[in-house]
N, C-alpha and C positions, 0 to 999 in steps of 0.2 A: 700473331693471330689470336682472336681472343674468341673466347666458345661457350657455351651455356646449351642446358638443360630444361625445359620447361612440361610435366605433366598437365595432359587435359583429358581430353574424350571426344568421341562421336559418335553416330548412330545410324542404324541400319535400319527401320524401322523402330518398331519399340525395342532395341537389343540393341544394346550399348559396349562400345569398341572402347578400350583403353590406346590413346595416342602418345607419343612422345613428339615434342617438338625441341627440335635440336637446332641450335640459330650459330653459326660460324661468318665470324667476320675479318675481310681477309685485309687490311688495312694497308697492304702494297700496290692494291688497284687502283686505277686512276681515277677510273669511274664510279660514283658511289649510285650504286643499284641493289635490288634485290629482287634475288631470287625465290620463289616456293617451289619446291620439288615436294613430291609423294602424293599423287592421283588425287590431287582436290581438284574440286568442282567450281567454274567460273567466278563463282563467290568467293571461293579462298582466292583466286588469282587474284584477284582484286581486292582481297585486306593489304597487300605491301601499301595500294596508295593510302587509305584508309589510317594504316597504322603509323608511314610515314608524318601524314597531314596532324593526326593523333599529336603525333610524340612532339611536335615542332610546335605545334598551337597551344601545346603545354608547357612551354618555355623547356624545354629539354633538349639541348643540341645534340642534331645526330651525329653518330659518327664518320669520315671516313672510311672510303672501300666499298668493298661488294660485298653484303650480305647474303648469304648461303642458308636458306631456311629446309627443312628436310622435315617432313611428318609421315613420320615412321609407325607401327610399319606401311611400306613402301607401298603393299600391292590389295590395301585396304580404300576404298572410294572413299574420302572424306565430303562432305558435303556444311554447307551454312557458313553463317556468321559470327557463329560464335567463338570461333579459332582466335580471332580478331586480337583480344585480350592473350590469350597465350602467348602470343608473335610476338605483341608489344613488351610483354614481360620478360623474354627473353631475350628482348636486346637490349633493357633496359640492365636486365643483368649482366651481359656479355658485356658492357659497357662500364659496368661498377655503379651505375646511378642505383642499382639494389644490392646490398649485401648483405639482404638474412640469406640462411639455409630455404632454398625454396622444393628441399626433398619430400617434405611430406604436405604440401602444397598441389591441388586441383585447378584450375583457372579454367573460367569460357565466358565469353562477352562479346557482344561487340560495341565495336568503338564510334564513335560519331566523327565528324573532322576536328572536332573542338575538345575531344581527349576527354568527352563524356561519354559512361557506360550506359548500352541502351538494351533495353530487354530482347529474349532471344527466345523461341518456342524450344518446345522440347525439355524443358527443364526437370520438369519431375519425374519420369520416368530415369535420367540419368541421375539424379539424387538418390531416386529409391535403391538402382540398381548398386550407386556406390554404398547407401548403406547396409548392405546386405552382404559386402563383401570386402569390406575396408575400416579397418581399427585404424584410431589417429589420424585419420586423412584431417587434413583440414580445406574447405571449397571457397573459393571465394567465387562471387557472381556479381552480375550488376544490381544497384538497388532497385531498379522496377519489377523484380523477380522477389522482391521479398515475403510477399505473401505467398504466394506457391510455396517456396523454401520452408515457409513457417509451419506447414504440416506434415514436414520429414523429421522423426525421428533419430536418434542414435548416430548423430552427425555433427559435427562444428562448423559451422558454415557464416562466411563473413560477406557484407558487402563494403559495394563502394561506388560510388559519384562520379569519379573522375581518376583519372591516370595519377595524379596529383595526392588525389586523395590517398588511393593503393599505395604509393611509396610511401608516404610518409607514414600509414600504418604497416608495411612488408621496414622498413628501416628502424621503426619504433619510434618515430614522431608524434604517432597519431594512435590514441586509445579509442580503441572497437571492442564493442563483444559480442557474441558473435547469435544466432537471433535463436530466440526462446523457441521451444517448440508450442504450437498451439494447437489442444487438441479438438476438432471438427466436431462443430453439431451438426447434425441433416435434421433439419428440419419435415414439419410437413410440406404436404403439395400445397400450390396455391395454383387459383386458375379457374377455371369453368368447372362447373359444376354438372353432376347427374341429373337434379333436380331440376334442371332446367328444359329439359325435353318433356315436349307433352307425347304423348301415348308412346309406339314404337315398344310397346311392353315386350316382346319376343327379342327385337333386337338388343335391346336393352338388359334381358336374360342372356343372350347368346355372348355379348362383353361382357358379364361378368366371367360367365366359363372359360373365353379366351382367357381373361384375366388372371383365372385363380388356377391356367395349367400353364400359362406361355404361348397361348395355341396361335396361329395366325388365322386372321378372318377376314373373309371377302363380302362389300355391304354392297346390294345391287337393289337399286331406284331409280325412279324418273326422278328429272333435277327439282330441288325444295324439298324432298321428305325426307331430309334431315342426317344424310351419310357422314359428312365433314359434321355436324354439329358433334354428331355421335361419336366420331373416331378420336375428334380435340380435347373430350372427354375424357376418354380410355384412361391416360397418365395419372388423373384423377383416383381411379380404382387401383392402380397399382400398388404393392405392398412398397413403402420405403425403400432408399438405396440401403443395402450393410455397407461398412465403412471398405470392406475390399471392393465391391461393387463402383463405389466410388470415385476410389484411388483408380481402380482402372480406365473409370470412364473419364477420368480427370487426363491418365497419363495419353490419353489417345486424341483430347482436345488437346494440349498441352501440343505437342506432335502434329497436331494441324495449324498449329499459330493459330488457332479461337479461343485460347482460354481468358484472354483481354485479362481486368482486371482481377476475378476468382482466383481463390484461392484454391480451391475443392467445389465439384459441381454437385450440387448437394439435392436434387430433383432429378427423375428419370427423362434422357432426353425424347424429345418428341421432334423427329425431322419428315420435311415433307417436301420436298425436291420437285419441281416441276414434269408436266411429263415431255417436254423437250430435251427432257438432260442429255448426258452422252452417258454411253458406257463408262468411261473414266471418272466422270462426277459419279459415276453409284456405285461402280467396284471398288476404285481407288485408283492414282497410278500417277502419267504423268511424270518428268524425268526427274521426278526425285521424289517418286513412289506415296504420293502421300496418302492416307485415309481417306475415303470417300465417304456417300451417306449410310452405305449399310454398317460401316465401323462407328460411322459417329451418331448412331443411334445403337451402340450398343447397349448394353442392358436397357433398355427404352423402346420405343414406339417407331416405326419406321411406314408412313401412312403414303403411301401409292394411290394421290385422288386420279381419275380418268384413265384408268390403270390398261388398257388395251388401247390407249393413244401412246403408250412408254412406247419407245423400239421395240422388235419382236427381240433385236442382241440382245437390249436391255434386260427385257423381263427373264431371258433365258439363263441370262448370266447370276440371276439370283437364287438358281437350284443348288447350285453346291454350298454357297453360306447359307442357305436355309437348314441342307440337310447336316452341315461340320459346326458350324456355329464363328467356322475362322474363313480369312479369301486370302491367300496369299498372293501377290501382287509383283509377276517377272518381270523385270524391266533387261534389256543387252547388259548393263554393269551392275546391276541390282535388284536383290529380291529382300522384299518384307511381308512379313504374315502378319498381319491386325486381327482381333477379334470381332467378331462379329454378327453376337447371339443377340438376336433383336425380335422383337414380335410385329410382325407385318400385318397391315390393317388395309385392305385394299379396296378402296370403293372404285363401280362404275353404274355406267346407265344399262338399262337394255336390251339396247340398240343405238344407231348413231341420233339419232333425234330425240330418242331420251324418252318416246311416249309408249314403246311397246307394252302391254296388258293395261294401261291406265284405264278407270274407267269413265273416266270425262276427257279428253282428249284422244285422237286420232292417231295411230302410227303414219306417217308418211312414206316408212322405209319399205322396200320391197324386202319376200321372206330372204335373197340371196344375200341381199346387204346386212342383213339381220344374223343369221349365218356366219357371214363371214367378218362379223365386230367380233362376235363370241370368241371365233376361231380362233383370234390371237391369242388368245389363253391358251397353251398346250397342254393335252393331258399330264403329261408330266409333273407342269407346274401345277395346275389345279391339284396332282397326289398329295403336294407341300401344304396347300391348307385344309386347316382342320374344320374349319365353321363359315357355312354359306349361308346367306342370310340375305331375303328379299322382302324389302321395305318400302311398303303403300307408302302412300299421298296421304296426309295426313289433310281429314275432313273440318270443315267451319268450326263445330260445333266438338269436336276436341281439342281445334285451337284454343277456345277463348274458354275452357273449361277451367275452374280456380282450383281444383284438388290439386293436393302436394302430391307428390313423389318419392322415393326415396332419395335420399343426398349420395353423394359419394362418398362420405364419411360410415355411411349404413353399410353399402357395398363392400366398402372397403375392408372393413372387420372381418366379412365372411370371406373375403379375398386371401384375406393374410393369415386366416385361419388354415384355410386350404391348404395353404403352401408350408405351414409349419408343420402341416403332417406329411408332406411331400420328406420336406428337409430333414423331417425324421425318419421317413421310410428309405430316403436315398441317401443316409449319412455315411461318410467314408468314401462315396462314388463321385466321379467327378460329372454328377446330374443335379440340375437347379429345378426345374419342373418335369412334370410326367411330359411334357410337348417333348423330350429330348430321348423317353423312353425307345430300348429297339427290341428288334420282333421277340429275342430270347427273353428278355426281362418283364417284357409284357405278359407272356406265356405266364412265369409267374406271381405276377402282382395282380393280375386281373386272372383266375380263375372263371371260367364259365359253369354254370349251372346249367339244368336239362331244357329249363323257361329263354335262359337270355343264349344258348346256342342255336337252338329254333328260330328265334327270332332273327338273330344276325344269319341264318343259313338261306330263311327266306328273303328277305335284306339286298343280300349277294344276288343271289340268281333275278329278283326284280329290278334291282338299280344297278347290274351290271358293274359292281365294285370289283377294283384290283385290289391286288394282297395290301400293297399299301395305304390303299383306303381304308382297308378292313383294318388295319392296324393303328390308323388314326382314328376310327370311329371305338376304338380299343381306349383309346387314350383321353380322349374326351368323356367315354362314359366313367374313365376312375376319376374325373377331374370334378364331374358330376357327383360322384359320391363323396371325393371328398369335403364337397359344400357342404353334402348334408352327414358330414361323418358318418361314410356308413360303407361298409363292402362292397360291389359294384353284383346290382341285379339289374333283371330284366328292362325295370321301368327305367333306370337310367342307360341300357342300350337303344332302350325305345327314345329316348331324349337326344343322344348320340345321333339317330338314324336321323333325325329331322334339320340337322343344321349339315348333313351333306347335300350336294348340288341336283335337285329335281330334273332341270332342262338347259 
C-alpha cells in the first residue's frame, strides 16, 4: 500500500479552511478506481475523472488498484475545482513520480483533461489569509492566476502550465522563481463626467452630500430628466479606493469568479442589477453561497433604476445590509457572511406612467394607482435613505444652454476633503463615513444649538419624522458641514430638512 500527504485549502465564503488531502492506494485491488471521500461538493466528485484524464494525457502511467482519496477534515463542506491539482499531486507522490518533500508545499488548481493548469476564482482571498498566518509556506497555483498572486505580499508563490511542468520543477528539473510582488497603483476614475448634465443644480448638490457622507439617495422624475445620467455619475465624485478598500473589493470579485483578467479592482464598483432580479441575484446565495449585488458593489455604488418595480422581498431584504454594512448568507450545509457597505442610489418615476406633477404632459394614472406605486416603498425602507430628491423635466432652453458646469474632478476635491475630516474624527472606530454614525455617537458629534433644536423640533411635528429620520437628517447636516468645514448649525439642519421625502 502506498500513501501520501498533500496540503491545500478551501473556503467558506471569504474565510479560508485549511484541508489535508490524504490519497491511499491499495494495489491488491482488481479494479483500479477511485474514490473521494470527505463532504465535497459534485465538483470534487468529479476531479477523479479529470485528474485521471489529467495524469494519462501527460504521459504519466497510472497506477494499479483503488485509490482512496480522504479530505480531511471530514465534516468540513469542500466545494470547486481547485482541489483538482492537489489529488493529482498526491498520487503522483504516492506513486514516486515526485520526490521532493512536499511538507511545506500549498497546491489548488484545476486541471484541464490535457494536464493543463486552469484558473480558479477565489484566489486572493486564500493568499491573503495564508499570508497572514504562514512562514515558509510555499503556494504553487495555476499560471492564469498570476496576476492576482502578483499583489500578495510576504509569500513565495510558484506557478505552472501543466502537470508536466510542476514535476519537473517539485523534482528539480525545472528552474522557477517564484513571482515578484507588485505593488498596485489605483488610479483615477474614468468614465462620465459631472459636467456633463445640464441644470439639475439641487440634485446635482444633493450627490455631492450623498457623496461626501456615504449617504444613500433616492432620485424621483418623470422619464428623460436625467436620473440614470445622474446616478452613472456618482463614482465619478467618489473619493479613490485605499489599498484595503481595494483588496477587499478584489477579494469578493475574486470569490465570484468576475475578477477575469485584473489583477486589483482599482475603481469603485458601480452595479446596477435589473429590477426583475431575484432575491438570490441581490442578497447572494444559491447552493454554493455565492455574493450577490449588494457585496459586489461593495465599497461602490449599488443603483436600484425602477426601484418599486424590484420585488416587494427584494427591496425588503436590503434593510439589514443597509443598516450592518454585512448580509450573511444560510444555505442547509452553509453559511457565509460577505460585506456589504455600499451606497445605494435609487431612481423612480412618480407614478406608473411616469407623468405625475409634470407640467406639459398629462397623468393618466388614477390617484389609487398612484398610491399604490409609492406604497411599495415601505416606511421602513425609506428610514434607510438619507436624501430624497425630486427632479423636473429639464426645459428647451437649458438644454441647449453652452455654460460649463462644474467637472467631477471640482466635486471631487470637496468630496475627499469631507471625508478626511470624517477619517479623522472617526479614527480608531470601525466608521468610514458619518452614513454609519448611531443614535449615541451622534448625540456627540452633532451637538445642537438653541437655533438648529427649534428648527429640527418644528421639522418633526410638520413632517411627521421618526426617531430614525431625525437621526438621518442628523447625519446629513454634519456631512453638510463638513463640505464647508465647519461645526453643524442651523442653516445646515435647514439644508438637512429639504432632501427628506415631502409626499
Amino acid at each position: 500500500m502506498r500513501y501520501s500527504r498533500v496540503r491545500t485549502v478551501t473556503t467558506v465564503g471569504l474565510k479560508v479552511l485549511d484541508v489535508l488531502v490524504e490519497l491511499d492506494i491499495d494495489s491488491r485491488a482488481v479494479i483500479q478506481e477511485m474514490d473521494i471521500v470527505g463532504l465535497g461538493d459534485t465538483v470534487i466528485k468529479e476531479s477523479k475523472k479529470r485528474v485521471k484524464s489529467a495524469v494519462k494525457n501527460s504521459g504519466i502511467e497510472l497506477p494499479n488498484g483503488r485509490i482512496t482519496v480522504n479530505l480531511a477534515p471530514s465534516d468540513v463542506k469542500k466545494e470547486g475545482s481547485y482541489l483538482d491539482l492537489p489529488i493529482a499531486v498526491g498520487l503522483l507522490k504516492a506513486t514516486s513520480k515526485i520526490n521532493a518533500d512536499l511538507s511545506d508545499f500549498v497546491f489548488f488548481g484545476e486541471l484541464g483533461l490535457d494536464g493543463s493548469l486552469r484558473r480558479v476564482r477565489g484566489v486572493l482571498p486564500i493568499l491573503l489569509s495564508l499570508s497572514r498566518r504562514a512562514k515558509g509556506m510555499k503556494i504553487v497555483l495555476p499560471a492564469p492566476n498570476r496576476q492576482e498572486a502578483s499583489i500578495v505580499d510576504n509569500l513565495t508563490i510558484f506557478t505552472a502550465d501543466n502537470l508536466n511542468d510542476l514535476v519537473g520543477f517539485l523534482n528539480g528539473y525545472i528552474e522557477k522563481s517564484p513571482i515578484a510582488y507588485s505593488q498596485p497603483e489605483l488610479g483615477n476614475v474614468s468614465g462620465p463626467d459631472m459636467s456633463e448634465i445640464k441644470g439639475q443644480e439641487f440634485a446635482k448638490r444633493a450627490s455631492e452630500v450623498a457623496a461626501a457622507g456615504g449617504h444613500n439617495i433616492s432620485l424621483r422624475g418623470s422619464p428623460g430628466c436625467g436620473k440614470t445620467m445622474l446616478a452613472r455619475r456618482i463614482p465619478s465624485i467618489l473619493p479613490p479606493l485605499t489599498m484595503e478598500e481595494a483588496i477587499e473589493t478584489t477579494m469578493i470579485y475574486s470569490v465570484a469568479g468576475l475578477l477575469g483578467e485584473k489583477g486589483l479592482i482599482k475603481e469603485r464598483p458601480f452595479r446596477s442589477p435589473h429590477h426583475t432580479a431575484s432575491t438570490t441575484s441581490i442578497v447572494g446565495g444559491g447552493n454554493d453561497a455565492k455574493p450577490g449585488e449588494i457585496s459586489l458593489a461593495h465599497n461602490g455604488v449599488l443603483f436600484m433604476d425602477e426601484f418599486p418595480e424590484f420585488r416587494r422581498d427584494v427591496i425588503e431584504a436590503l434593510r439589514q445590509p443597509l443598516e450592518d454594512g454585512v448580509i450573511t448568507v444560510a444555505r442547509a450545509k452553509l453559511t457565509a457572511t460577505y460585506p456589504a457597505r455600499f451606497m445605494m442610489v435609487a431612481a423612480q418615476n412618480p407614478c406608473p406612467c411616469g407623468w405625475y406633477g409634470d407640467k406639459t404632459r398629462e397623468c393618466t394614472c388614477s390617484w389609487y394607482d398612484i398610491q399604490r406605486y409609492n406604497r411599495k416603498i415601505s416606511g421602513p425602507m425609506e428610514d434607510r435613505i438619507d436624501i430624497f430628491v425630486d427632479m423636473p423635466r429639464l426645459d428647451f432652453d437649458k438644454y441647449m444652454e453652452n455654460s460649463t458646469t462644474e467637472s467631477s474632478d471640482e466635486i471631487r476635491k470637496r468630496v475627499i476633503a469631507a471625508r478626511k475630516r470624517q477619517s479623522e474624527r472617526y479614527e480608531g472606530m470601525s466608521i468610514f463615513s458619518n452614513s454609519q454614525l448611531g443614535h449615541a455617537l451622534l448625540k456627540e458629534y452633532v451637538p445642537l444649538d438653541t437655533a438648529s433644536r427649534s428648527l429640527l423640533s418644528a421639522a418633526m411635528d410638520k413632517m411627521k419624522l421618526t426617531a430614525r429620520a431625525i437621526d438621518r437628517v442628523l447625519k446629513v447636516a454634519l456631512t453638510v458641514a463638513d463640505l464647508e468645514e465647519s461645526k453643524v448649525e442651523a442653516r445646515h439642519i435647514a439644508e438637512a430638512l429639504q432632501y427628506r421625502r415631502k409626499t
